[in-house]
Backbone as JSON, one array per atom type, in Angstrom:
{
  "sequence": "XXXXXXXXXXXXXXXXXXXXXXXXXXXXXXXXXXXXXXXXXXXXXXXXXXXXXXXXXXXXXXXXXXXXXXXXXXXXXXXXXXXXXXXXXXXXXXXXXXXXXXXXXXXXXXXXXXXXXXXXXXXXXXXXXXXXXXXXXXXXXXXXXXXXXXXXXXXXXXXXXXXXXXXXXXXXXXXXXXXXXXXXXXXXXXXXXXXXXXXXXXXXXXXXXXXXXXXXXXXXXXXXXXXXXXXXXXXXXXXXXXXXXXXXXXXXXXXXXXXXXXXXX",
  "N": [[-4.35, -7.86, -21.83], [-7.4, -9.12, -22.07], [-11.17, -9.95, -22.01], [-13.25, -11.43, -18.89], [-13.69, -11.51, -15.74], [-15.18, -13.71, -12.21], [-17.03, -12.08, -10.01], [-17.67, -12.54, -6.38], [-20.98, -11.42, -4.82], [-20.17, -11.82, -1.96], [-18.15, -10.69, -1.29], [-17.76, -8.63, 0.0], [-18.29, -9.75, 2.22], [-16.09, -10.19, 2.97], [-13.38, -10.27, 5.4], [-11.53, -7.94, 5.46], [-12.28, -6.49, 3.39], [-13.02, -3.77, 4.1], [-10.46, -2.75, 3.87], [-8.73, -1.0, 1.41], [-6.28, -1.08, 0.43], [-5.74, -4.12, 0.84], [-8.2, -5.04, -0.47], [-7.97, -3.7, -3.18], [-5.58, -4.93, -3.77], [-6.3, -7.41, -4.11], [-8.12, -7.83, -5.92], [-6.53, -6.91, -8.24], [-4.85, -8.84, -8.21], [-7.1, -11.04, -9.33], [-7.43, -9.81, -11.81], [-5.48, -10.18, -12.49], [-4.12, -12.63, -12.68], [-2.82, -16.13, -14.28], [-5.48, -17.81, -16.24], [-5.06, -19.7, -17.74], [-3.0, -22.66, -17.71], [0.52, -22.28, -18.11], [3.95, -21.9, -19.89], [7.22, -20.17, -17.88], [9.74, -19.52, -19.18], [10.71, -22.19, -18.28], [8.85, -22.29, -15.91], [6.34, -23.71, -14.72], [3.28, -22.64, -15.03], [0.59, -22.49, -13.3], [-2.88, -21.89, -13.64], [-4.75, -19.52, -12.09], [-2.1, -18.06, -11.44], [0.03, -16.33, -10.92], [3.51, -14.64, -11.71], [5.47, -11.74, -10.09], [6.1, -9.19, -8.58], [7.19, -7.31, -5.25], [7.62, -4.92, -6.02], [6.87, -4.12, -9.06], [3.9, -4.95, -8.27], [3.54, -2.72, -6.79], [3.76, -0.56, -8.34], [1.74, -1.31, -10.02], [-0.8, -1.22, -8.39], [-0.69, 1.56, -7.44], [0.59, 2.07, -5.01], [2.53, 2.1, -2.41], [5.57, -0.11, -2.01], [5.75, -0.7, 0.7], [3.47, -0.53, 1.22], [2.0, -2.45, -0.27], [3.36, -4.78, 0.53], [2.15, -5.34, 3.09], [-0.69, -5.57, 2.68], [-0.63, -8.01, 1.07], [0.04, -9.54, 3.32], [-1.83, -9.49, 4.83], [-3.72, -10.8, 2.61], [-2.84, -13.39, 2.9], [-2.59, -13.87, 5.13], [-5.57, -14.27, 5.97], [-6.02, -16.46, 4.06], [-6.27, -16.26, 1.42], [-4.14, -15.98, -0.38], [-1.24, -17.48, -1.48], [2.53, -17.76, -1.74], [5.77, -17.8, -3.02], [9.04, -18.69, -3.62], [10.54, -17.38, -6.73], [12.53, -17.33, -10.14], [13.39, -14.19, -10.69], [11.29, -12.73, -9.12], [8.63, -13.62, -7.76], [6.15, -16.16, -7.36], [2.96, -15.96, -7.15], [-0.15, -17.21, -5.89], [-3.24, -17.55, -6.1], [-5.46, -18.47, -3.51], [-8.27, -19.86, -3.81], [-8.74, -19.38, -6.42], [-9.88, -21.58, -8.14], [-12.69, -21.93, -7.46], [-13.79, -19.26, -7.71], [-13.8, -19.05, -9.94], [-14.21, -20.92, -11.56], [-15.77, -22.73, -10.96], [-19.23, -23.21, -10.34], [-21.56, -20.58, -9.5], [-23.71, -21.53, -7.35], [-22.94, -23.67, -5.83], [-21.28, -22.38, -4.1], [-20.02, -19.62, -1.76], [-18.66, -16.57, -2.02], [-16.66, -16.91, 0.1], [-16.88, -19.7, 0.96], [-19.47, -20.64, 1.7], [-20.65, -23.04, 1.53], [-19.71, -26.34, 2.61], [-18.68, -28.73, 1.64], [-17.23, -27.31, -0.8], [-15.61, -25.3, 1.09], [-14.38, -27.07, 2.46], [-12.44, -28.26, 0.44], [-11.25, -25.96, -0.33], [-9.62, -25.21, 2.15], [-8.06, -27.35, 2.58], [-7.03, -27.58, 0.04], [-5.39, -25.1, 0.47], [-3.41, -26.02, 2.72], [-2.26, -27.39, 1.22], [-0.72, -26.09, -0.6], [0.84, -24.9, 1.27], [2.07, -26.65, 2.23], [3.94, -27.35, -0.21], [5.16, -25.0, -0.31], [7.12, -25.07, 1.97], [8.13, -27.89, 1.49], [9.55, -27.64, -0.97], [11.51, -25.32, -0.12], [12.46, -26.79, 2.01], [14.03, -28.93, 0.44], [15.57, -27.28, -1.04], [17.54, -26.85, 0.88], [20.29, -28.02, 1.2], [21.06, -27.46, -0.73], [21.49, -24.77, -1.04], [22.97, -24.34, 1.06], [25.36, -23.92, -0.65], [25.67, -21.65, -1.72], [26.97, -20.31, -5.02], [28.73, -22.2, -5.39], [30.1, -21.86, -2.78], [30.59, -22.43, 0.12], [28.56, -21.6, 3.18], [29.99, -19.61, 5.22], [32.34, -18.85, 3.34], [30.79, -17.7, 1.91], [29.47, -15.56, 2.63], [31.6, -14.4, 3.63], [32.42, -13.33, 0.91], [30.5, -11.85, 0.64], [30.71, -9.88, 2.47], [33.15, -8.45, 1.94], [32.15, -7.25, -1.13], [30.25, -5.63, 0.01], [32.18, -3.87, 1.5], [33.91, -2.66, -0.68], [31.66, -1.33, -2.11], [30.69, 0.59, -0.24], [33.09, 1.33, 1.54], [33.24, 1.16, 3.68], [34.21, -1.18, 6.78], [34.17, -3.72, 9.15], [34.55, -4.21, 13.09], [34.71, -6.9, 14.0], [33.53, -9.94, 13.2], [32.08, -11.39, 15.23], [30.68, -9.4, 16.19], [27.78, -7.52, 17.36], [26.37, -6.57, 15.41], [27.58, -7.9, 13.16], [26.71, -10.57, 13.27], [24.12, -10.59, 13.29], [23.91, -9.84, 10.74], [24.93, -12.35, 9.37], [23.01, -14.26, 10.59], [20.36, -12.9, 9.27], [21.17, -13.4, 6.29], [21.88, -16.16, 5.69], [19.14, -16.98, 6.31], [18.39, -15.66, 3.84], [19.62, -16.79, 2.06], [18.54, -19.65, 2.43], [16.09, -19.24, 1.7], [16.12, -19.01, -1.17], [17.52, -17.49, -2.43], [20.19, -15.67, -4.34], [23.74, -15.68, -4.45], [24.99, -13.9, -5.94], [22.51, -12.53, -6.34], [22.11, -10.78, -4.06], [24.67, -9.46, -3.63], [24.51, -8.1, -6.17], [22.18, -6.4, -5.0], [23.28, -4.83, -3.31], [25.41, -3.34, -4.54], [23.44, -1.73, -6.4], [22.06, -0.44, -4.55], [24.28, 0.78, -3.3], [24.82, 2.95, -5.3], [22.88, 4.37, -5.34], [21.9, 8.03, -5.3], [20.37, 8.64, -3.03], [22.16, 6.91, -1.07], [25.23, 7.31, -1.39], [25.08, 9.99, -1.14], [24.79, 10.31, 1.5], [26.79, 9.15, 2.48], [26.9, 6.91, 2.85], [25.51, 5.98, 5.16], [23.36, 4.51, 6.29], [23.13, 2.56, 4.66], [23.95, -0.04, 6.12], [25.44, -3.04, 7.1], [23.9, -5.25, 7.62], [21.5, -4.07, 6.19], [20.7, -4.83, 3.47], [19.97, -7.42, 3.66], [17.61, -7.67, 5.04], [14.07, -8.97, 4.18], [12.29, -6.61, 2.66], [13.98, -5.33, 1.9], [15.86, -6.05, 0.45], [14.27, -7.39, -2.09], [13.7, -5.27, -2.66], [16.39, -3.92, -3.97], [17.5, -5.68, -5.62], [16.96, -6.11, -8.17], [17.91, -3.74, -11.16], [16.04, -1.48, -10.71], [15.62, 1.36, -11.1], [13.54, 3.34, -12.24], [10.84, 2.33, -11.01], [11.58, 2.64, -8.86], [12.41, 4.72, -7.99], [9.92, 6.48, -8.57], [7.85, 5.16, -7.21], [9.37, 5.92, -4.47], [8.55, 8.65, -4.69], [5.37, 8.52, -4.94], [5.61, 7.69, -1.98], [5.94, 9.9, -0.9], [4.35, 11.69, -1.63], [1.64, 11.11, -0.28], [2.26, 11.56, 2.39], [2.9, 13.87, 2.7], [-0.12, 14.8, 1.86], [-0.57, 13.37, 4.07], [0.11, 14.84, 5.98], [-1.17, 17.26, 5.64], [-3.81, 16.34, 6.35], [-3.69, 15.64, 8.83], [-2.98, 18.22, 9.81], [-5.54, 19.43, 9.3], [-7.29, 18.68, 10.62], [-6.69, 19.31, 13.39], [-7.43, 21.75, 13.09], [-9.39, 24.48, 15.03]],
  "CA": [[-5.19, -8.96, -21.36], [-8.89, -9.03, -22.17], [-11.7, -11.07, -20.88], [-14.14, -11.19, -18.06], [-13.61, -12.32, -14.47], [-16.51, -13.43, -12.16], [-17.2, -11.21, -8.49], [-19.14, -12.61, -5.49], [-21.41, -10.66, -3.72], [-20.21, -12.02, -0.7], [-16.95, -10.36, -1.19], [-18.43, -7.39, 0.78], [-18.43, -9.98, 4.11], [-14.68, -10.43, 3.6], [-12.91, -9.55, 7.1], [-10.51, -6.95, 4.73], [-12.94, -5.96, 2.33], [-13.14, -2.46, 4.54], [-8.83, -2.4, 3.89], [-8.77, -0.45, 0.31], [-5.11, -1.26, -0.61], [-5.96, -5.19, 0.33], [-9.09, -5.35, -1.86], [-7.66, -3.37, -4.43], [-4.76, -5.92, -4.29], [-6.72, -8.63, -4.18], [-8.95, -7.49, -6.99], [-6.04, -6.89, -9.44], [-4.69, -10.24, -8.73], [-7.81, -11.76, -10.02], [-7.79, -9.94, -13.23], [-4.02, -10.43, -13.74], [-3.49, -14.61, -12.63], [-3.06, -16.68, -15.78], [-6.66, -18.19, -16.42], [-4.19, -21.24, -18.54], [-1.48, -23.21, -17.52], [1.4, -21.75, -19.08], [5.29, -22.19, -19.26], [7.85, -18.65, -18.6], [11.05, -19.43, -18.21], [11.24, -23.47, -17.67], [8.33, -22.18, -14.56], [4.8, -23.98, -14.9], [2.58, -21.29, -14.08], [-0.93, -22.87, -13.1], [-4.55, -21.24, -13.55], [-4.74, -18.77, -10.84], [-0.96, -17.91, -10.85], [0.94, -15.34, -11.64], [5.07, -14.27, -11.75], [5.36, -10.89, -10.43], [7.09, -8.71, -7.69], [6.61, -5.87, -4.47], [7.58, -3.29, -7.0], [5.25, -4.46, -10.36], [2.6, -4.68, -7.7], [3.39, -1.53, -5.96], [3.37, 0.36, -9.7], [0.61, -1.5, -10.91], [-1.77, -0.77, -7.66], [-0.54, 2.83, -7.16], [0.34, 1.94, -3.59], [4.22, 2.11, -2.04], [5.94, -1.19, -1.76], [5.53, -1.29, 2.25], [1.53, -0.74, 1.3], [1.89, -4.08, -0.76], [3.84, -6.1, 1.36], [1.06, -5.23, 4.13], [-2.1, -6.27, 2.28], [-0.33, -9.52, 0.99], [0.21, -10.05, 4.21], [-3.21, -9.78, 5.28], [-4.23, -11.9, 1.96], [-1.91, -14.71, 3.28], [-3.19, -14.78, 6.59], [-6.74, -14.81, 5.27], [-5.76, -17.55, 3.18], [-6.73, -15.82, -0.26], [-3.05, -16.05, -1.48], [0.08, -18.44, -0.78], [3.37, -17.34, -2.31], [7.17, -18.83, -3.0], [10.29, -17.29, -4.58], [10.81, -17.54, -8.14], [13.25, -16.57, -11.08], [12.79, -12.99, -11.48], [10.59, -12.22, -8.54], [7.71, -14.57, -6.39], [5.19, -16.59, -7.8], [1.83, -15.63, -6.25], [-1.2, -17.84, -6.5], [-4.88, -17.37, -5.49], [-5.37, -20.37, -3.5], [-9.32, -19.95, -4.18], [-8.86, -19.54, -7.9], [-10.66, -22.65, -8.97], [-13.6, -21.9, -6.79], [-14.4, -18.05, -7.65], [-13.86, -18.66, -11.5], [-14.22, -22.13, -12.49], [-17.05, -23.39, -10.39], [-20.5, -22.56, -10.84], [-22.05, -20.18, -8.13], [-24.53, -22.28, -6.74], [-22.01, -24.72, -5.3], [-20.8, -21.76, -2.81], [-19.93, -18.38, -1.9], [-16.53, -16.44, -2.1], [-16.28, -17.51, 1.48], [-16.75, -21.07, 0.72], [-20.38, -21.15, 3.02], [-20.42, -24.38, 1.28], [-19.11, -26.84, 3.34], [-17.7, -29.36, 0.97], [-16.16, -26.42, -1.6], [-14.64, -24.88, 1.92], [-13.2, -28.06, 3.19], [-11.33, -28.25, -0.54], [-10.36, -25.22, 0.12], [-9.02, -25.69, 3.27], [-7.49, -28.32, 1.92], [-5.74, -26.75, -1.16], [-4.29, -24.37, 1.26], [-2.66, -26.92, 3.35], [-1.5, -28.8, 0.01], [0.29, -25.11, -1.27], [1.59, -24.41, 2.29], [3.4, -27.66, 2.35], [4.33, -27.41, -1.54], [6.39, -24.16, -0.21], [7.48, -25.39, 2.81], [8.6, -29.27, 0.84], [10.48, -26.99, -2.03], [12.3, -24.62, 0.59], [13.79, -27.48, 3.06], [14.54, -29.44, -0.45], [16.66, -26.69, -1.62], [18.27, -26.42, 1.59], [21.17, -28.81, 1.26], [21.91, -27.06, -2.09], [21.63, -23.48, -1.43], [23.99, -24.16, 1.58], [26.33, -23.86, -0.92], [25.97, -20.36, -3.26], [27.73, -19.88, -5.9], [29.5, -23.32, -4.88], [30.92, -21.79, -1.7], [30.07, -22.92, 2.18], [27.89, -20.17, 3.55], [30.79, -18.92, 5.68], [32.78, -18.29, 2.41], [30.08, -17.26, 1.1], [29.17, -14.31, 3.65], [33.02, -13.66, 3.38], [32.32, -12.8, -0.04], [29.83, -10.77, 0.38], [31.65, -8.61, 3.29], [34.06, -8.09, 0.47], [31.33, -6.43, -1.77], [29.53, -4.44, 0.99], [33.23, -2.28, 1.83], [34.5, -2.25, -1.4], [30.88, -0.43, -2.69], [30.59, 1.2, 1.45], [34.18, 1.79, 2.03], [32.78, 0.94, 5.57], [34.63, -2.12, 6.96], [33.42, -4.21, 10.76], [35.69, -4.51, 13.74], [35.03, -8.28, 14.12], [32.55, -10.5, 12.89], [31.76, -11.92, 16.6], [29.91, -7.95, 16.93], [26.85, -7.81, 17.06], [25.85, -6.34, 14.01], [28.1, -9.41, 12.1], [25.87, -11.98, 13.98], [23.02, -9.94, 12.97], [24.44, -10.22, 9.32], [25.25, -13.6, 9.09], [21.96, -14.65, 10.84], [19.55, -12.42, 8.04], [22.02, -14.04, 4.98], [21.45, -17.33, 6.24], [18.11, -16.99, 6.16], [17.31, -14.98, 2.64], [20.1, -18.04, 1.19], [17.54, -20.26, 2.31], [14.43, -19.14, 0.82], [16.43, -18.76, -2.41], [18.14, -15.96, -3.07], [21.43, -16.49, -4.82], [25.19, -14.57, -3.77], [24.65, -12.92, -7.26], [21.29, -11.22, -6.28], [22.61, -10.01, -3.05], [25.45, -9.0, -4.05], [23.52, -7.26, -6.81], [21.59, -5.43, -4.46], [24.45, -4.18, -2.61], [25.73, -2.5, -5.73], [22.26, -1.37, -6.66], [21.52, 0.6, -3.52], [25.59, 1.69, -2.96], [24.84, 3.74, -6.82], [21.7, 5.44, -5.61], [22.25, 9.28, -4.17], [20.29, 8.92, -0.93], [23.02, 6.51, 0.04], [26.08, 7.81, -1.88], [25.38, 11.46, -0.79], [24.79, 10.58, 3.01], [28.49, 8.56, 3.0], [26.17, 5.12, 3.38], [25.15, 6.01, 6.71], [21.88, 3.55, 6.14], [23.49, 1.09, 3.81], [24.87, -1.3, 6.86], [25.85, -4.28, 6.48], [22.64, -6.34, 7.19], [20.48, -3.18, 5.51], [20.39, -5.27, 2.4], [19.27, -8.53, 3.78], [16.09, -7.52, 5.29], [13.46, -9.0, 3.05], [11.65, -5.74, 1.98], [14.85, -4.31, 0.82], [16.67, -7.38, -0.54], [13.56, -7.65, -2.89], [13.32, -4.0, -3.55], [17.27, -3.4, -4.59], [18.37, -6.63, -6.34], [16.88, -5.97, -9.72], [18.18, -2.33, -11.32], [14.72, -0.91, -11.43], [15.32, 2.59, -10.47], [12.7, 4.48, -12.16], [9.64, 1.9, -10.55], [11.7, 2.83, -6.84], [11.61, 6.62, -8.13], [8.31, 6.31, -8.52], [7.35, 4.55, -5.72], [9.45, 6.94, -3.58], [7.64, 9.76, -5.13], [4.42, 8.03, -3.91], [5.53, 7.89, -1.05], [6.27, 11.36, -0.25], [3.17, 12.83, -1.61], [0.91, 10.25, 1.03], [2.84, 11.63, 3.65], [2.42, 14.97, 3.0], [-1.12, 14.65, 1.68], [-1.38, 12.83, 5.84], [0.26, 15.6, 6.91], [-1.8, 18.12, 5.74], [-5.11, 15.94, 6.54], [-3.64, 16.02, 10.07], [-3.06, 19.77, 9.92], [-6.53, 20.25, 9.14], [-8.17, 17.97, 11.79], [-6.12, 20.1, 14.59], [-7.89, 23.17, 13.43], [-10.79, 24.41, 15.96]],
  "C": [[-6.65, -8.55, -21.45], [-9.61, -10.07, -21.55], [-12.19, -10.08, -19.69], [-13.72, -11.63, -16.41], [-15.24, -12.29, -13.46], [-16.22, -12.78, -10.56], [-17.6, -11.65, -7.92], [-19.44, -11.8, -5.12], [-20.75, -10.74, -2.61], [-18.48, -11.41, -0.57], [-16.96, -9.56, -0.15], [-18.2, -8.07, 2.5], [-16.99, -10.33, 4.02], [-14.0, -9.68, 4.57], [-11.84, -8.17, 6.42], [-11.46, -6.29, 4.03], [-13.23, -4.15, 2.83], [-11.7, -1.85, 4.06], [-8.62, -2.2, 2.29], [-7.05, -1.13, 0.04], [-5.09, -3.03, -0.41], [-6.88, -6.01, -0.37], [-8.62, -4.61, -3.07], [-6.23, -4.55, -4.85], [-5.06, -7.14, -4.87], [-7.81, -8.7, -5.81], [-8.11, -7.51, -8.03], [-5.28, -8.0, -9.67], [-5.79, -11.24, -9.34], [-8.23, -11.08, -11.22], [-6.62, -10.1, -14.05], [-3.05, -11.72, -13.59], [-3.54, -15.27, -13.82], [-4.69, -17.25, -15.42], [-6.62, -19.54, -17.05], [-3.37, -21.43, -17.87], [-0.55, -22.4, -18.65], [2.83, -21.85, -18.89], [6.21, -20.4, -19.37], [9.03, -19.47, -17.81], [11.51, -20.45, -17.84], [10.21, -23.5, -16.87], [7.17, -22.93, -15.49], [4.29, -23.0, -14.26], [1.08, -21.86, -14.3], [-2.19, -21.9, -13.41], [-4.04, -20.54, -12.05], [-3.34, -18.46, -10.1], [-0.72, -16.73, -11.29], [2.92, -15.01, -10.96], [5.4, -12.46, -11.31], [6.43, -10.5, -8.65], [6.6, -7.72, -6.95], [6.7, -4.8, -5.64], [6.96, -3.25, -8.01], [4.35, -3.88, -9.34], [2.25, -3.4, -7.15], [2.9, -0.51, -7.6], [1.95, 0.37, -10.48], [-0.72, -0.47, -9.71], [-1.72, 0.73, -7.75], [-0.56, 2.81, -5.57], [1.76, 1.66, -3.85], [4.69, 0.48, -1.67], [5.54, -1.52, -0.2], [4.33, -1.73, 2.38], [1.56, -2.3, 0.95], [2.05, -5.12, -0.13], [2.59, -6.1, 2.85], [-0.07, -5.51, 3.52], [-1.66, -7.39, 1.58], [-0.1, -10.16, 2.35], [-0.87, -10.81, 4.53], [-3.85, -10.8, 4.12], [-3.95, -13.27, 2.02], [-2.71, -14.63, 3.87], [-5.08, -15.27, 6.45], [-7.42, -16.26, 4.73], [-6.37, -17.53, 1.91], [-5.29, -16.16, -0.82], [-2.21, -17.14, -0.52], [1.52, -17.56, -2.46], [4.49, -18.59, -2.17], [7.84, -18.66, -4.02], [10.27, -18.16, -6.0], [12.18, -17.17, -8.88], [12.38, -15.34, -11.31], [11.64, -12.27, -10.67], [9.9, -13.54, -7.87], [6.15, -14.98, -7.5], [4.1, -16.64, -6.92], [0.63, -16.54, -6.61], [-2.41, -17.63, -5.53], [-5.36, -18.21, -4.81], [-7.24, -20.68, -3.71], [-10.16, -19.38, -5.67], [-10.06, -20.36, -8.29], [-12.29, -22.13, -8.86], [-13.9, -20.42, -6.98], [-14.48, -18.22, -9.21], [-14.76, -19.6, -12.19], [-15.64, -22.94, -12.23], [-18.24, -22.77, -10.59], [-20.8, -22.46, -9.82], [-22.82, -21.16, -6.79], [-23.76, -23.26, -5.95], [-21.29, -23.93, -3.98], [-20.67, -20.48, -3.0], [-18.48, -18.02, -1.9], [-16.22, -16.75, -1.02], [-16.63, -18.66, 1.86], [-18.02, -21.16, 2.36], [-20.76, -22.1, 2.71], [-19.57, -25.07, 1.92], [-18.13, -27.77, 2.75], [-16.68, -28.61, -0.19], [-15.43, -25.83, -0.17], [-13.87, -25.87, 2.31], [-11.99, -28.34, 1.47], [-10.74, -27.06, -0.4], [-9.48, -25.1, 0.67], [-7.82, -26.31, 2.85], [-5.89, -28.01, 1.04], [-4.82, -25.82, -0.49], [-3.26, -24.8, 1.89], [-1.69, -27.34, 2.45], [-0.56, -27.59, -0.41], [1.15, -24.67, -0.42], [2.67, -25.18, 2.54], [4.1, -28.0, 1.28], [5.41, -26.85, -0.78], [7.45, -24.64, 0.85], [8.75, -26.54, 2.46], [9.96, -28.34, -0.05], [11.86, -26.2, -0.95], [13.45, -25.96, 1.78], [14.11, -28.49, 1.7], [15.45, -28.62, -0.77], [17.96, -26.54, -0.48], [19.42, -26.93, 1.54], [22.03, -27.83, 0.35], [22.2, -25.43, -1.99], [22.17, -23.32, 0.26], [25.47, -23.66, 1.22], [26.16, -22.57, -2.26], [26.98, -19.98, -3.83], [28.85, -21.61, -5.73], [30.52, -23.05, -3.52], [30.17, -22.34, -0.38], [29.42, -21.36, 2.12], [29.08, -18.81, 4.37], [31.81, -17.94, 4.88], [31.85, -17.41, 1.71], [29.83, -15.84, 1.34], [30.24, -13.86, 3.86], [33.05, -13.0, 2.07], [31.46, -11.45, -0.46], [29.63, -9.55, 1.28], [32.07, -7.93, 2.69], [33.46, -6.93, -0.13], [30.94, -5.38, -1.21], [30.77, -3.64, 1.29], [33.54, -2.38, 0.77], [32.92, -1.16, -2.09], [30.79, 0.32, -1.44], [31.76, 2.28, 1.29], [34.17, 1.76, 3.94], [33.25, -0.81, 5.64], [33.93, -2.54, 8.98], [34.78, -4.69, 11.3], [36.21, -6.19, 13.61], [33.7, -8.7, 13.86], [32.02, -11.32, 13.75], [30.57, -10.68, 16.71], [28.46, -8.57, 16.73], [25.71, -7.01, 16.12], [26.18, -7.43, 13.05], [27.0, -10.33, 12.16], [24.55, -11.44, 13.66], [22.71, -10.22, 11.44], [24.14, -11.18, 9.03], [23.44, -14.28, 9.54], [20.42, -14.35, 9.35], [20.54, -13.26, 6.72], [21.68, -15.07, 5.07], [20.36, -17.79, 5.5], [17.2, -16.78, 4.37], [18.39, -16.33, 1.55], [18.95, -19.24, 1.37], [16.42, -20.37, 1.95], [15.08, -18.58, -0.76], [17.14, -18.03, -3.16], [19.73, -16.34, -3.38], [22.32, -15.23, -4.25], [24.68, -13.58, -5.02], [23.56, -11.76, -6.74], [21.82, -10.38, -5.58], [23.57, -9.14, -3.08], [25.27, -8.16, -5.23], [23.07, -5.9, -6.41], [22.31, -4.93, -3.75], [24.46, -2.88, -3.5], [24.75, -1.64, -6.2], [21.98, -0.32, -5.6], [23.31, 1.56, -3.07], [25.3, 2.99, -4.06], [23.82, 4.45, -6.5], [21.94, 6.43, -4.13], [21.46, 9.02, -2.75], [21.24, 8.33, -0.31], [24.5, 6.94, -0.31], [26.27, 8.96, -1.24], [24.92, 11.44, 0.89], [25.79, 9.78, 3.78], [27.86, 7.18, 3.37], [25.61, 4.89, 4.86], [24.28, 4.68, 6.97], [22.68, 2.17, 6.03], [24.76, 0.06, 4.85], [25.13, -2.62, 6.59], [24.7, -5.55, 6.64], [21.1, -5.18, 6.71], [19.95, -4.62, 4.52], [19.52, -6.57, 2.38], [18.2, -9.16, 4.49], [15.53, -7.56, 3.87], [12.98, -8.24, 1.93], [13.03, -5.2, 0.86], [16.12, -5.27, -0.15], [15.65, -7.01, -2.1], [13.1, -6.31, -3.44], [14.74, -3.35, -4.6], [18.18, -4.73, -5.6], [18.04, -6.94, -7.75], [16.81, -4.05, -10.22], [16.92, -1.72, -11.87], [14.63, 0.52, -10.61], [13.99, 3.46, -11.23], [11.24, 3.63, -11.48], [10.57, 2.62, -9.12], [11.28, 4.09, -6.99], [10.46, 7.12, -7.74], [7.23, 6.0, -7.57], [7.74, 5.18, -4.09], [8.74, 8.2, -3.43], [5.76, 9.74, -4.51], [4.33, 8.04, -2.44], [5.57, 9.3, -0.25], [4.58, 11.76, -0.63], [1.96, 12.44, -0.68], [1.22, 11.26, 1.88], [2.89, 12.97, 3.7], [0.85, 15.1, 2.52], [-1.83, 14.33, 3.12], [-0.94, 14.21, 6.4], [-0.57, 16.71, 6.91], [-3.45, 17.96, 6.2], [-4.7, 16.07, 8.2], [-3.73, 17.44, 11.06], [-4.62, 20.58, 9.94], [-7.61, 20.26, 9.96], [-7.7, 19.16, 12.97], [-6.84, 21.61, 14.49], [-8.96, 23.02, 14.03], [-11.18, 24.69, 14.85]]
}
């Protein structure tokens, strides 16, 4: 990708702009959003979109998936980004695209101290919050039923999967780990996620030695359907996790030894 993108000054008064892994996030989503409409996949992908995932982003930034999902956070709440699941990962969009690229300075600052470019702002945020919102209780009827089963069958199916890759079976599905289960499944069927993925990521994290060689201790039965790790084991991308585990370790001793060094008199 070549090409220019434009900067405000006033980036500097953003309430994050001190938080290095959510300006560096925020920075490499504005040099890697389409700049065209474009089609991948059947998807329209707007100006100021992009198709991408915690683990791309974690590889691309050089920051651990947890880092990522914590400065998108903060770019949500901001209201620099809006998100909403995709094929193949989460379509991310800038929701002040138009207005940092397209518009000509003079009309405002990156913090919209223009009153009529902030109230479109505003605006556009509202209009992408209730896009996701409209799309998610639209699918709901339909992705009651994954794979064409009832959810109950459905979460019977994917008991199934979890002891036959485990070998770990549950007393009764009343416990309260089941109800724990069933509650998270529920939930990640409703924002999209198909039996396939899940069931995916089962298989995906049963095959990798930390949980193989510690008898699955971890890998419980609603491990998988916490968001972070749904969306980190349901596409077979072990050498970005490698990688990203590897990151993580050297942080953590890199803190430990910055802690080690503070403690000396």
């Amino acid at each position: 990708m070549s090409g220019w993108i434009k900067l405000h000054r006033s980036l500097k008064d953003w309430e994050w702009w001190d938080d290095h892994n959510a300006t560096r996030l925020l920075i490499y989503l504005l040099v890697s959003v389409n700049y065209e409409q474009k089609k991948w996949k059947g998807i329209t992908i707007e100006p100021g979109s992009l198709i991408t995932s915690y683990d791309k982003l974690a590889h691309a930034c050089g920051m651990t998936s947890k880092q990522v999902r914590g400065a998108m956070q903060k770019l949500e709440n901001s209201g620099e980004t809006a998100r909403k699941r995709a094929r193949d990962g989460q379509l991310v969009t800038l929701v002040k695209w138009e207005k940092m690229q397209v518009r000509d300075e003079k009309e405002g600052s990156y913090l919209g101290t223009s009153g009529a470019v902030s109230g479109q702002d505003e605006g556009r945020t509202r209009a992408t919050t209730k896009e996701i919102k409209k799309e998610k209780k639209g699918r709901k009827e339909e992705d009651l039923k994954p794979n064409g089963l009832s959810v109950p069958d459905a979460f019977d199916s994917y008991i199934k999967t979890w002891t036959q890759a485990t070998g770990r079976t549950i007393k009764s599905k009343r416990s309260e780990v089941a109800k724990t289960a069933i509650k998270h499944f529920n939930a990640r069927i409703r924002e999209g996620y198909t039996l396939e993925e899940i069931t995916t990521a089962i298989n995906n994290a049963a095959s990798d030695p930390h949980h193989s060689e510690s008898g699955y201790k971890w890998l419980t039965l609603d491990f998988i359907l916490r968001p972070q790790q749904l969306e980190r084991w349901r596409e077979d991308n072990r050498e970005q996790r490698k990688e990203a585990d590897m990151i993580s370790q050297v942080a953590a001793i890199a803190e430990r030894i910055e802690r080690e060094r503070q403690a000396q008199p």
